[in-house]
C-alpha positions as CSV (number, residue, x, y, z in Angstrom):
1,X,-2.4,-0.3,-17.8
2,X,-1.9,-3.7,-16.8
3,X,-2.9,-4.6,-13.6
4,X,-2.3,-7.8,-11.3
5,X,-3.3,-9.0,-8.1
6,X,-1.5,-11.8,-5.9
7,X,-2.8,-12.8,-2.6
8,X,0.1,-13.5,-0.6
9,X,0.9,-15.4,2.5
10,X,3.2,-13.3,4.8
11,X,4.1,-15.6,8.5
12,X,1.8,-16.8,10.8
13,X,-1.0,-13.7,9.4
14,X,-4.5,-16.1,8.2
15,X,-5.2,-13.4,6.4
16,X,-3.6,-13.0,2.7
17,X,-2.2,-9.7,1.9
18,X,-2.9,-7.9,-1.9
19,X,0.2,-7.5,-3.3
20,X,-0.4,-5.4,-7.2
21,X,1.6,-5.8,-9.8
22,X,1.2,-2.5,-12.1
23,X,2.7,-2.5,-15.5
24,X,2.1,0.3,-18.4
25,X,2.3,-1.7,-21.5
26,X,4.2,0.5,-23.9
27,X,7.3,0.9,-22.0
28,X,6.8,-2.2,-19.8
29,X,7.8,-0.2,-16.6
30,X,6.5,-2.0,-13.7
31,X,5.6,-1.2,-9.8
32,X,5.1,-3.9,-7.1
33,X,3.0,-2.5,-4.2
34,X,3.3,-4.5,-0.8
35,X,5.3,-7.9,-1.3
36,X,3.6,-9.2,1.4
37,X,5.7,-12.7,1.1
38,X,6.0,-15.6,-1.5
39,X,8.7,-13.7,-3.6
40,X,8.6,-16.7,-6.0
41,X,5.1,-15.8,-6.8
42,X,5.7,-12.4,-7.4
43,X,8.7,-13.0,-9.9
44,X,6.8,-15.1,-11.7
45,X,4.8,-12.7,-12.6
46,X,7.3,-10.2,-13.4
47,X,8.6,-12.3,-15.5
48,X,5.3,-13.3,-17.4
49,X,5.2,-9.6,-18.5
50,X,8.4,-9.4,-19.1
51,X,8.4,-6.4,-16.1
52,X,11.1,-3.5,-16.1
53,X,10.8,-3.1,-12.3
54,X,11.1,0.4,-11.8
55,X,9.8,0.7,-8.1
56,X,9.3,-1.3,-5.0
57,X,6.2,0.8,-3.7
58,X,5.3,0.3,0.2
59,X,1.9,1.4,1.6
60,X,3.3,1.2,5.0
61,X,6.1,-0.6,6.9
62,X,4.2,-3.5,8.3
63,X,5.3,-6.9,8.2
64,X,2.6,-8.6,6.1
65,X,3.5,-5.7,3.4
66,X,7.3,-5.9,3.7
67,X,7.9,-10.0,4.2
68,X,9.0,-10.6,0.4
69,X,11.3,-6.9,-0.5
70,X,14.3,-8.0,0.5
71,X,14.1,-11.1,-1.8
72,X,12.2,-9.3,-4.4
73,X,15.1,-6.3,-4.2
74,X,17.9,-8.7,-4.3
75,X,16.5,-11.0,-7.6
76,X,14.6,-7.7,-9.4
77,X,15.8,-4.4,-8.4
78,X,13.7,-1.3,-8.3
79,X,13.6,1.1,-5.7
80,X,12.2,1.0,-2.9
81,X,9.6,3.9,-2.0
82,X,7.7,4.3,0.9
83,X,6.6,7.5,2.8
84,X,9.5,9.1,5.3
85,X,7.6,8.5,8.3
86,X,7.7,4.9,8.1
87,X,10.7,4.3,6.6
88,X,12.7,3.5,9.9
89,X,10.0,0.1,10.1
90,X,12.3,-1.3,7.5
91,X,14.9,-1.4,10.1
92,X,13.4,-1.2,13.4
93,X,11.0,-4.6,14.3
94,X,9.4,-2.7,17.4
95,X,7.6,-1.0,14.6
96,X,7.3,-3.2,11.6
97,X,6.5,-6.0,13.8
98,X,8.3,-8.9,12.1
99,X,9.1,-11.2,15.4
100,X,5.5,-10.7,15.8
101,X,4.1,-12.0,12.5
102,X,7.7,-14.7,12.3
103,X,9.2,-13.7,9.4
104,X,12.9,-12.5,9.3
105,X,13.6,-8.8,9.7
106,X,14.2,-6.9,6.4
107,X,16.9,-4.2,7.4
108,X,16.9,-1.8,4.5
109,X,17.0,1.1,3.9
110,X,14.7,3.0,1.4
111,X,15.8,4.3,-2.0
112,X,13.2,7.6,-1.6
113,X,11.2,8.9,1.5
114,X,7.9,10.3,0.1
115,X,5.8,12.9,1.0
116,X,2.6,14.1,0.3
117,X,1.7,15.2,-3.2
118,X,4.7,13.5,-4.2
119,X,4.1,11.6,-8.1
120,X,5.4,8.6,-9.8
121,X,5.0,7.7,-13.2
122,X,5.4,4.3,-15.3
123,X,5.6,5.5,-18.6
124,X,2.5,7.8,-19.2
125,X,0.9,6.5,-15.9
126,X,1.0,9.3,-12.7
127,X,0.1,8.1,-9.4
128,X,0.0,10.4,-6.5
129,X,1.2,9.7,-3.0
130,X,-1.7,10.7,-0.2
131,X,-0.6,10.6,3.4
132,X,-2.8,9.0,5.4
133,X,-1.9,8.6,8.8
134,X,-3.8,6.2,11.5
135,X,-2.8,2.5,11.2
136,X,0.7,3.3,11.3
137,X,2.4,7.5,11.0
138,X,3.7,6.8,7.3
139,X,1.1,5.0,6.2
140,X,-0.1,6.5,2.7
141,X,-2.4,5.4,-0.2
142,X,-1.5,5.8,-4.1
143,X,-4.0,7.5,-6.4
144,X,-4.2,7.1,-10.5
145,X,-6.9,9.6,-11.3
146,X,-6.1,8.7,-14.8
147,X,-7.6,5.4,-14.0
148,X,-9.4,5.8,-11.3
149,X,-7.8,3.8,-9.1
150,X,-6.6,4.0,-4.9
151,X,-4.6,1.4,-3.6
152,X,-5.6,2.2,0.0
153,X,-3.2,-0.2,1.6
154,X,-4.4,-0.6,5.7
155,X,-6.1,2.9,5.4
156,X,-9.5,2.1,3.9
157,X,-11.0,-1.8,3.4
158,X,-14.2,-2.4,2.2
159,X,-16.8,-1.4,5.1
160,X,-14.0,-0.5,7.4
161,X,-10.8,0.8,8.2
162,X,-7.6,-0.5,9.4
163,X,-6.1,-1.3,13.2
164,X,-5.5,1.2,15.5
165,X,-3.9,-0.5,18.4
166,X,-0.5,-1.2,17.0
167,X,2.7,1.2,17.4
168,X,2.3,4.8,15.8
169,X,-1.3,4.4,14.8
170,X,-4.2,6.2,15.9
171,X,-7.9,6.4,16.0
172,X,-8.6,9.8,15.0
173,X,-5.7,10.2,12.3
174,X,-7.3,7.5,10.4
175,X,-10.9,8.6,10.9
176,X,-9.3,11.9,9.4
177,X,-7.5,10.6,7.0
178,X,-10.3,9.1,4.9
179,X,-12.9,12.0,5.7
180,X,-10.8,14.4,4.7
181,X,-8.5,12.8,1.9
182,X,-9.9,9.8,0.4
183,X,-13.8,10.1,0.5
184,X,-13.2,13.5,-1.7
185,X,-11.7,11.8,-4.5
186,X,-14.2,10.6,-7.0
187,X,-17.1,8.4,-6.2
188,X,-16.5,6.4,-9.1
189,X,-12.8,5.8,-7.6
190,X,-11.9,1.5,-7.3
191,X,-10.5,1.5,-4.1
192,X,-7.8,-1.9,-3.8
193,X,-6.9,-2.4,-0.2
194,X,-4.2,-4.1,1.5
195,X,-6.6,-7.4,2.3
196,X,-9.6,-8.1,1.5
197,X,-11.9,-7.3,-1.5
198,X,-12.0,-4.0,-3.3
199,X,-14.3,-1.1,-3.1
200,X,-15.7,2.2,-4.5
201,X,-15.8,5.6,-2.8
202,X,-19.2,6.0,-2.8
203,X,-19.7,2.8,-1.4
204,X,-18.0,3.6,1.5
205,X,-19.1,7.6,1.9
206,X,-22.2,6.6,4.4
207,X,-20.1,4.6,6.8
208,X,-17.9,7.5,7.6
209,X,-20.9,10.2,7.2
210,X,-22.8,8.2,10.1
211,X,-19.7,9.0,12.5
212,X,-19.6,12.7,11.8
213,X,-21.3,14.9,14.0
214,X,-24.6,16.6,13.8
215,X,-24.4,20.2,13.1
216,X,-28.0,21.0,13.9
């Protein structure tokens, strides 16, 4: 597996988002996960690897994760996936908050609404889709336990998790939502997040064990 990372500038945001390129080198089928903005950037990559976009993968419907599909969709194809919760963000700014950040509304529509448990495969690669409401309804994570590897989008960050004062997200959904989902995978799991530097699971295991409580 090949596997890029291009920190992105997405409107008026100061911080960069993690936009990852994933390619599996036999076939040279390729996903992009959150074009955050500067489409030129991304495409040059694609192009470097010589990339058969198959998928346009979105972690959530934000903004700073969408600001470069439309451009990417237009020049490169592949569809775009993204889990059915969130999928009305792409056309609704109240939720994707696009005035907000000042970028230009995307207005799409997705190719597939995902679900929970649902796969995707590059080649001989599977990932599998996690739901993990909290920062936004649809937000969701993408798990390789070939490679163990999470791209956590605005779920999980290193030492912390993501905002819950922004339309559809909540507190306790995305307290659950890595208890209960992502700290069981693996501890040796790489956790990529949406910003930021990546992680392990069992780095980030005590955090969220501190805020459970006592049974005694």
């Amino acid at each position: 597996m090949i596997l890029k990372v291009l920190k992105v500038n997405s409107g008026v945001i100061t911080e960069k988002t993690n936009c990852y390129i994933i390619q599996e080198e036999n076939t040279k089928e390729t996903m992009v996960i959150d074009p955050g903005g500067e489409v030129e950037r991304i495409i040059e990559m694609l192009n470097i690897l010589e990339a058969k976009l198959k998928y346009i993968y979105l972690t959530h419907c934000h903004g700073d994760h969408i600001g470069a599909l439309k451009s990417l969709k237009e020049q490169k194809g592949g569809k775009i996936l993204i889990h059915r919760f969130d999928a009305e963000g792409l056309y609704d700014k109240g939720i994707s908050l696009t005035d907000y950040i000042g970028i230009d509304d995307i207005n799409l529509e997705a190719d597939s609404r995902l679900d929970d448990g649902d796969t995707i495969h590059l080649g001989n690669l599977e990932f599998k889709v996690i739901h993990t409401p909290g920062h936004t309804a649809g937000g969701s994570c993408l798990y390789c336990e070939k490679e163990k590897l999470l791209f956590s989008g605005d779920t999980l960050f290193h030492g912390t998790w993501g905002r819950t004062d922004l339309p559809t997200s909540n507190f306790t959904d995305i307290i659950q939502s890595i208890t209960n989902k992502l700290l069981i995978l693996p501890e040796d799991t790489i956790v990529y997040p949406g910003h930021g530097k990546s992680t392990m699971i069992g780095e980030e295991i005590p955090i969220y064990c501190e805020l459970k409580p006592r049974e005694d």
